[in-house]
N, C-alpha and C positions, 0 to 999 in steps of 0.2 A: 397345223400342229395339233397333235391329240390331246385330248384333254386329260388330265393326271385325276387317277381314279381317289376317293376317299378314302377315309382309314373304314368307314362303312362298307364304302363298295369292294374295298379289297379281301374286308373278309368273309361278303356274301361270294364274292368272287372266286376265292382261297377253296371254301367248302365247296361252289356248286365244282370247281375242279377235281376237288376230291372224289367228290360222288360220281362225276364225271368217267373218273380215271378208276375208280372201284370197276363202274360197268363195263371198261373198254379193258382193264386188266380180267375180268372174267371172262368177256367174249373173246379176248386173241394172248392172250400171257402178256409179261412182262417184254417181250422181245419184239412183240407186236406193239405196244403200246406207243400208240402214234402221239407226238404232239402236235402235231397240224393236226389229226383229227380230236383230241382234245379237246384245241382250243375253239376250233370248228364248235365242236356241240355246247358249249359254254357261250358260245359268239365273242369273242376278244379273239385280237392279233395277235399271230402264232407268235409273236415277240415278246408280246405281255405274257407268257408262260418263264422266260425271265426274270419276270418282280417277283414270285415268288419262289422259286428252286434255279438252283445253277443248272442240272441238269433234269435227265431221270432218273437215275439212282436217288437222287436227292429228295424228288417223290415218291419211289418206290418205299423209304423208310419211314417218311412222313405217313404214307398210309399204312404201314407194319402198324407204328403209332397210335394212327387214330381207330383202326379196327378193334385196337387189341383195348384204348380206351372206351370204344364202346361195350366192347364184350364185357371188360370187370365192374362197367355201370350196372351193368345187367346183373354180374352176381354178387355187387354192394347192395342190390335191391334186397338181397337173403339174405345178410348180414343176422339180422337177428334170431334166424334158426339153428344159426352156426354154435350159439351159448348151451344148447343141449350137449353136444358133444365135439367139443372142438375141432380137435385130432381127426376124425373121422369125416366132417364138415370140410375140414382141408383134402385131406386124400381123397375124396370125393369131386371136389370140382378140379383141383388139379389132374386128378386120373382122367377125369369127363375132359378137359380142355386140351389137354395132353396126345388122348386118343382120337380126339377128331384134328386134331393139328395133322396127326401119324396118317390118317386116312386120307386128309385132304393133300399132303405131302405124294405120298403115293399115288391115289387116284388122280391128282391134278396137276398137269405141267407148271402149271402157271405158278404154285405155288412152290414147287420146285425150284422155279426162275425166282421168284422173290427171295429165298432161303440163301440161291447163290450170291446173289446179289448182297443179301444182308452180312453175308460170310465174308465180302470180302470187305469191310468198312473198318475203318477203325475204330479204336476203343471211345472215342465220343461220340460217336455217331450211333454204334449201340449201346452205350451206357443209356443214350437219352428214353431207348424203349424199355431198358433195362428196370430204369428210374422209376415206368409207369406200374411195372411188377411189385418192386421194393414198397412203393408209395403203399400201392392196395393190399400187401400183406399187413404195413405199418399202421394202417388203421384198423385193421383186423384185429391186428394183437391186442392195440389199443382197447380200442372197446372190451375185448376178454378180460385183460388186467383192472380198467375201468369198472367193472362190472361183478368182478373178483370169481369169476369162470377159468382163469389160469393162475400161477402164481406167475409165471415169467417165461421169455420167451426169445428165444437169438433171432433177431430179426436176420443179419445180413448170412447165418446159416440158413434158413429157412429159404432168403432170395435165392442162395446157393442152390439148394435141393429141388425149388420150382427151374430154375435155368437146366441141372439136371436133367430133368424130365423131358422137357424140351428138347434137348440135345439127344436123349434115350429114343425118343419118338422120331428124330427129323432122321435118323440112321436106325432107323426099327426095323431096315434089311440086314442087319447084322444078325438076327436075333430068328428064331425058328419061331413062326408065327403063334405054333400052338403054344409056346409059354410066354412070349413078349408080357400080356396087359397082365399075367399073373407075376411075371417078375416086375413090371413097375409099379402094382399095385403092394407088392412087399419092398419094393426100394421105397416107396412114396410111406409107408407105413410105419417102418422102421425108421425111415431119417426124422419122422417131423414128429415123433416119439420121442426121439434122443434130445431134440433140442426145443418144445413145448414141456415146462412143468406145469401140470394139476395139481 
């Protein structure tokens, strides 16, 4: 009988999966994405790919998750340059995160296949990546009002108008290339105008 892994080894386990499934979701898409070869390069039994996701879609969001957690660690690191000009600070990295989302959407199947996939989930499954959005606006705000840089701020508009964006970009073949990043850079302007006061 095998031995049942720790709360330790399950989450060095959890991660090297992750990382795992990052590099085999870049080398062959979503649709490629083996888990016998997975659990191969992690070394656990294609079975133990079980204790952690039911399936792969189930991983496929878990990683939406943790990229997109790594990413806003990245631009909580800037957080405090943001207090010069708020407004601008935001359409800024939203426009920047927005337009590489649109390129990589486009340029990469793989990511295409994750999109779908995230498309068809229900509403807890993306509220939970949804959460990771709202969370890193909400300290954002925080600190501005904290610091008296804003007077006040709609947080769950603001979630609204970043999910916008996103959604502007994942279908940015709608849109005649030569105006797309000038039209979401005046959507992303205008919206977070209307509901940021200075």
């Amino acid at each position: 009988m095998a031995r049942a892994f720790t709360e330790q080894e399950k989450s060095e386990i959890r991660e090297q999966l992750m990382e795992a499934a990052l590099d085999l979701f870049h080398e062959n898409g979503s649709k490629a994405l083996s888990i016998k070869e997975l659990t191969k390069r992690v070394g656990i039994a294609q079975g133990s790919f079980y204790n952690f996701w039911k399936d792969k879609d189930a991983l496929i969001v878990d990683l939406i998750s943790y990229r997109s957690l790594q990413k806003l660690s990245i631009l909580e690191e800037d957080f405090s340059s943001s207090v010069f000009n708020p407004i601008d600070f935001l359409v800024d990295i939203i426009f920047r995160y927005s337009i590489d989302l649109a390129n990589k959407v486009h340029e990469k199947v793989i990511y295409k296949d994750a999109f779908k996939v995230f498309s068809t989930l229900n509403d807890d499954e993306t509220s939970r990546v949804e959460l990771l959005y709202y969370d890193f606006l909400s300290r954002m705000i925080d600190l501005w009002i904290e610091n008296k840089i804003i007077k006040k701020a709609d947080k769950l508009a603001l979630s609204n108008v970043l999910k916008g964006s996103f959604i502007l970009c994942t279908k940015n073949y709608h849109f005649d290339k030569k105006y797309f990043e000038e039209i979401l850079r005046i959507y992303l302007s205008n919206s977070l105008s209307k509901y940021i006061e200075i």
